[in-house]
Every structure is written in structure tokens, then in C-alpha cells.
N, C-alpha and C positions, 0 to 999 in steps of 0.2 A: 504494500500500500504506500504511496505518497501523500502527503498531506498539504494542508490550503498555501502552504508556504514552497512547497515545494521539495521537500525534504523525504528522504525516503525511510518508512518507520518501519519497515520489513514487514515479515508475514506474519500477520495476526487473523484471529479470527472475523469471521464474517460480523458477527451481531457486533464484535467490538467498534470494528471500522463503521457500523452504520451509528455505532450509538455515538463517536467521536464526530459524525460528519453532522448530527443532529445539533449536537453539543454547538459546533460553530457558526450554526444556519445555514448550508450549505447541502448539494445531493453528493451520491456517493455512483462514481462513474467509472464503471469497469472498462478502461483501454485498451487491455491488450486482452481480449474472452479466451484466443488459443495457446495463449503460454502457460504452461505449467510454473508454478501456482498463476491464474489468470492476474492483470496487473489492473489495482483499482488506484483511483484518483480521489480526491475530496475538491470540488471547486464546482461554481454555479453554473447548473446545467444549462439555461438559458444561455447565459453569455456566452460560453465554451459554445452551443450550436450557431450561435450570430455569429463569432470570429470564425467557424468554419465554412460556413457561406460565405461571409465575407472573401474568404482566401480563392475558394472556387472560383464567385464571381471574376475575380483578378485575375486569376489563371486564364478563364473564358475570355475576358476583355483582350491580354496578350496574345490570343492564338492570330496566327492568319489562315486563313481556308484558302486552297491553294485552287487556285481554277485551271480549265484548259481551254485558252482560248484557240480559236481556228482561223488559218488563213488561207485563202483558196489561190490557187496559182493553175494558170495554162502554160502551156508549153512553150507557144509561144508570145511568152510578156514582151510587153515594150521596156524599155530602160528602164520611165519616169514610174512606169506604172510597178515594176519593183521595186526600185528606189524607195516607193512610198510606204508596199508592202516591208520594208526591209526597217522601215522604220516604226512600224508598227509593231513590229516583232520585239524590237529591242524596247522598244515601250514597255509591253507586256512583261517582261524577262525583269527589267529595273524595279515593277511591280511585284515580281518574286512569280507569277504563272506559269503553266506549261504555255506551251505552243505546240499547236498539230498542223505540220502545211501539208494539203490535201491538193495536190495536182491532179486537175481532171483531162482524161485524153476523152478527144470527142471525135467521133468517124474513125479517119484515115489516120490518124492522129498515133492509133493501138501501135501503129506497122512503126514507128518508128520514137520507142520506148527509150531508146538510146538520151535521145535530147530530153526527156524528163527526167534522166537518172543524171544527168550533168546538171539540169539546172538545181536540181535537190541536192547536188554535192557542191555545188556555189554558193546555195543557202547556209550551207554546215559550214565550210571554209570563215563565212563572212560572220557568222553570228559564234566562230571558234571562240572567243574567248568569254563571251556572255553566256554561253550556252552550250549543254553536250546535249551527245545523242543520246534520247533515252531508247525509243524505240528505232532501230534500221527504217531503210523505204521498204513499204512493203506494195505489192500489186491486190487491190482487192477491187477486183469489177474492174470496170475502168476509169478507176484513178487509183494516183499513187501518195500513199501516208508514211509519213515521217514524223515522231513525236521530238520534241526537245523540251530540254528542262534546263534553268536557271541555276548558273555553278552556285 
């Protein structure tokens, strides 16, 4: 048992510890129920569950949830028009998110898979030090997915 002070009064009986936690005003709060002998507390059940939410809450507030945002690319882009995509990526990434670039081949487009696996290895090149590969390009249907993630 511990007591309102902090101090640890070792292992006494059950009724003792309830009758000492009465004695101070205070409940009497089992902390650790799986250790042999289990480890009780004396101090105010209320407060003790407010400063544990409290802490959650804080915990909750620091997370970031990490998204995966997508950007679509054809084969064959213009400069400006990656350019743009190129910056939008590294946006995302400075936000801490994945990125998925999704190259659609369209028609005749299939026949010549070459120039989309170049342009998806100029994406990886350029966005090298903000970002690795999480997932390879992969062919599903017709376009082709590559995920990156933020070093």
C-alpha cells in the first residue's frame, strides 16, 4: 500500500488500509489488481480520474492522423502541369501525409508502359529527399500506383 503522501507502508491488511484511507477522507485505489500482493493507493478518486483524462485528452490533442492524399498523372504531362503536381506533393509531405501518384494509361496508351514507369521514376528521383518509397509502381487495370511516404 502507498499512502496520501506518497510513501510506501508495505503490505498490510485489506480492512487496515480501508480503515486508514477513511481515517484521512480519502478512497482507497487498487493500481496495480495483477501484481502479487495487488498495489493499492490512498488519494481522491475523483481527482486521480480528472488528471487521467486530462493526460488522454493531451495525448489525443498531440496525435497527427496521417492521410493519403492522391495525385493523378498521364503519361503524357506537360512541364507546367507537373511542375504544379510536383508541388503539391511536397506540400503534402511538409504536412507529414502519404502520397499515392496514380498514372492513368488511357487507349493506346497500355502499349507503351515504358514512359509511365520513367515518368514515376522522375517523381521518386525528385521528391528523393522529402520522401521514400513506401509502396513500388505497381500495374493495376490500367493505371499505374506508387505510394510515398514522408522521411
Amino acid at each position: 500500500m502507498i499512502d496520501d503522501e506518497g510513501k510506501n507502508v508495505g503490505i498490510i491488511a485489506f480492512f487496515e488500509a480501508l480503515a486508514r484511507a477513511e481515517e484521512a477522507g480519502l478512497d482507497l485505489v487498487e493500481i496495480v489488481p495483477h501484481a502479487a500482493p495487488p498495489v493499492c493507493k490512498i488519494l481522491d478518486y475523483g481527482r486521480f480520474k480528472f488528471q487521467s483524462q486530462k493526460k488522454a485528452a493531451e495525448a489525443r490533442k498531440n496525435q497527427k492522423i496521417v492521410e493519403i492524399k492522391e495525385i493523378k498523372l498521364r503519361p503524357a504531362i506537360d512541364d507546367h502541369d507537373y511542375e504544379t503536381k510536383m508541388k503539391a506533393m511536397k506540400r503534402f509531405f511538409e504536412e507529414g501525409d502519404k502520397v499515392k501518384v496514380t498514372l492513368r494509361f488511357r487507349g493506346r496508351e497500355m502499349a507503351h508502359q515504358d514512359i509511365g514507369v520513367a515518368l514515376l521514376e522522375r517523381v521518386r528521383a525528385e521528391v528523393a529527399e522529402a520522401a521514400k518509397v513506401e509502396s513500388e509502381p505497381r500495374l493495376e487495370g490500367k493505371q499505374m500506383v506508387m505510394i510515398l511516404a514522408p522521411r
